[in-house]
C-alpha positions as CSV (number, residue, x, y, z in Angstrom):
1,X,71.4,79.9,2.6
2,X,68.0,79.0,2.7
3,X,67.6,78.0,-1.0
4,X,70.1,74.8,-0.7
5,X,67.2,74.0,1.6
6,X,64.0,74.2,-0.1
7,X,62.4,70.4,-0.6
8,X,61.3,69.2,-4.0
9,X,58.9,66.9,-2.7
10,X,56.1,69.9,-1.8
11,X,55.0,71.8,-4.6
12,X,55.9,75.6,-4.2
13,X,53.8,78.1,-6.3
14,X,54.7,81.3,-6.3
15,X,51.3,83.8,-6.1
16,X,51.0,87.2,-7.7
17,X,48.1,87.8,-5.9
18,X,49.7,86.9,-2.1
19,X,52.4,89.7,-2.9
20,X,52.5,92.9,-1.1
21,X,50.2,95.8,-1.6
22,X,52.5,98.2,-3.4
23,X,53.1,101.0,-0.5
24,X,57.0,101.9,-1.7
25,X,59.1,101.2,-4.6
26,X,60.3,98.4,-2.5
27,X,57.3,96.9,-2.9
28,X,58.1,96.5,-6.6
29,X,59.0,92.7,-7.3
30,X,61.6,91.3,-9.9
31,X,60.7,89.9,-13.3
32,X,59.6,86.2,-13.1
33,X,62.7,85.6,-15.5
34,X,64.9,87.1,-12.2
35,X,63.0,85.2,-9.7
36,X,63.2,81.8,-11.4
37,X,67.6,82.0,-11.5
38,X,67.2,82.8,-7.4
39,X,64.9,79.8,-6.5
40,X,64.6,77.1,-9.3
41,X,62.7,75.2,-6.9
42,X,59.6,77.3,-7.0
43,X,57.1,77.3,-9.5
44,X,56.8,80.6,-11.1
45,X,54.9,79.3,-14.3
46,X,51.6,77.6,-13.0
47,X,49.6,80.7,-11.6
48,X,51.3,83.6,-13.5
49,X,48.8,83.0,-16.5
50,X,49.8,86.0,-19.0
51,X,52.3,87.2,-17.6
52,X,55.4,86.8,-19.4
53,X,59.0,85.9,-18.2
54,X,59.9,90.1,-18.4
55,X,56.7,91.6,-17.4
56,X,56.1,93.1,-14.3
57,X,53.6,90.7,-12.3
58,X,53.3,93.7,-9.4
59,X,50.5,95.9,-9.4
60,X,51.1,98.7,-12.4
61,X,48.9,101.3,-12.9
62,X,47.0,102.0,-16.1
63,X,46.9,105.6,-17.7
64,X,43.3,106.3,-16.3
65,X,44.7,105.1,-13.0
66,X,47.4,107.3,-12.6
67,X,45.0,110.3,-13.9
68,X,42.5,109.5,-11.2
69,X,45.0,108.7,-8.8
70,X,44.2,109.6,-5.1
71,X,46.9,109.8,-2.2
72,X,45.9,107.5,0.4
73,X,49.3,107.0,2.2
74,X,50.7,108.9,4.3
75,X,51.2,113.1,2.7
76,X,51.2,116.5,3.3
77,X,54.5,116.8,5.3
78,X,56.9,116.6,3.0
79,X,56.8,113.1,2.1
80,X,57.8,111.7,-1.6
81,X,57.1,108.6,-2.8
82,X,58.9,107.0,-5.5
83,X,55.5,105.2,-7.2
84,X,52.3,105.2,-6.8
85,X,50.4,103.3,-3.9
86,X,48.1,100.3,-4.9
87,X,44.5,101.9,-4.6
88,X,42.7,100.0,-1.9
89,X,39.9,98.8,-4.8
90,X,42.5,96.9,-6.5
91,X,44.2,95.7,-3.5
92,X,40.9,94.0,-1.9
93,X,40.1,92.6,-5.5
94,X,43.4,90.6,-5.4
95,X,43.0,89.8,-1.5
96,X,40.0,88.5,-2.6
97,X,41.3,86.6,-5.7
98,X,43.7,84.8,-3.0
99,X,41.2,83.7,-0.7
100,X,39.1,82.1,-3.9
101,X,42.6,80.3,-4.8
102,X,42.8,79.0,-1.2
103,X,39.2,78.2,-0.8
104,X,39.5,76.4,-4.3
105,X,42.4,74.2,-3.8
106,X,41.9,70.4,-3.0
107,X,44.8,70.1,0.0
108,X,43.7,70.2,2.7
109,X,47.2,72.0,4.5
110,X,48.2,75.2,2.3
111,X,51.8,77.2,3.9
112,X,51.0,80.9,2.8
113,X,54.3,82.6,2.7
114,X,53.3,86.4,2.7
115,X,53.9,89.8,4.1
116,X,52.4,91.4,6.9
117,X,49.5,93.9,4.8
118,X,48.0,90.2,3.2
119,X,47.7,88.6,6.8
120,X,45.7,91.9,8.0
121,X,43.7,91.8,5.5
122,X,42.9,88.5,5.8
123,X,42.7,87.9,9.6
124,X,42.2,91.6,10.7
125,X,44.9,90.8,12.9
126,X,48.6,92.5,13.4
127,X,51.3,89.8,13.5
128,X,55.4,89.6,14.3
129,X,57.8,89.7,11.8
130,X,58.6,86.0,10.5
131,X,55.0,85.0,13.4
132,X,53.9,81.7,12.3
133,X,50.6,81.0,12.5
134,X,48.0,78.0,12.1
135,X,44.4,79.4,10.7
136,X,41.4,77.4,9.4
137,X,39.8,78.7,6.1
138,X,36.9,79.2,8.1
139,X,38.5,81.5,10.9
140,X,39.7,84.2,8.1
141,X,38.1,87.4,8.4
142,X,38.4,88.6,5.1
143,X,38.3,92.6,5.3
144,X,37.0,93.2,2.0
145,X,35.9,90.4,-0.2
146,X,34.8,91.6,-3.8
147,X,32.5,89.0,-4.4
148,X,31.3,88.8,-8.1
């Protein structure tokens, strides 16, 4: 498979903040503890600052969250979802989190390994499954950075 495959020689950092926006429960990553049996050669230590081995890392809503909760996927026919949806606040606040990391790192050539919903939001573009693509910094169209 394609972890006998994975060089040592690049550093590979896993990045909460380049995961998923939580749409379904599928959405819902594994424990760092879980991730780091599957691929020992990623680093799931460096940018997971307080998050320990068993927490989740996903987005988890808080009490007052979950009170104030407002449907924003699809609903009203039937549909059932097994969690809740990342609110769209949070989501741009971690988009925007990510494109700080990238703009603050010192390489110059950065492979962001991602899903589909993080390259929207950060090109405002739709691409293939498994599409590989070549993007200055400077050519990201960030949809909604939450500039502080």
């Amino acid at each position: 498979g394609m972890k006998e495959h994975i060089s040592t020689s690049i550093p590979i950092l896993a990045l909460p903040q380049a995961a998923e926006r939580v749409y379904m429960v599928s959405d819902i990553g594994k424990t760092r503890h879980q991730l780091k049996q599957a691929w020992p050669g990623v680093d799931f230590d460096s940018e997971f600052r307080g998050v320990g081995d068993h927490d989740p890392w996903h987005f988890v809503p808080t009490l007052q969250q979950i009170q104030e909760y407002a449907e924003w996927r699809p609903n009203g026919q039937g549909q059932v979802y097994a969690c809740l949806g990342e609110p769209q606040p949070i989501f741009d606040q971690r988009m925007t989190d990510l494109y700080c990391w990238l703009n603050a790192r010192p390489e110059t050539t950065i492979a962001v390994v991602c899903h589909a919903g993080v390259i929207d939001w950060m090109l405002q573009e739709i691409v293939e499954n498994c599409e590989f693509r070549v993007v200055a910094f400077d050519n990201l169209k960030p949809r909604a950075l939450q500039m502080q």
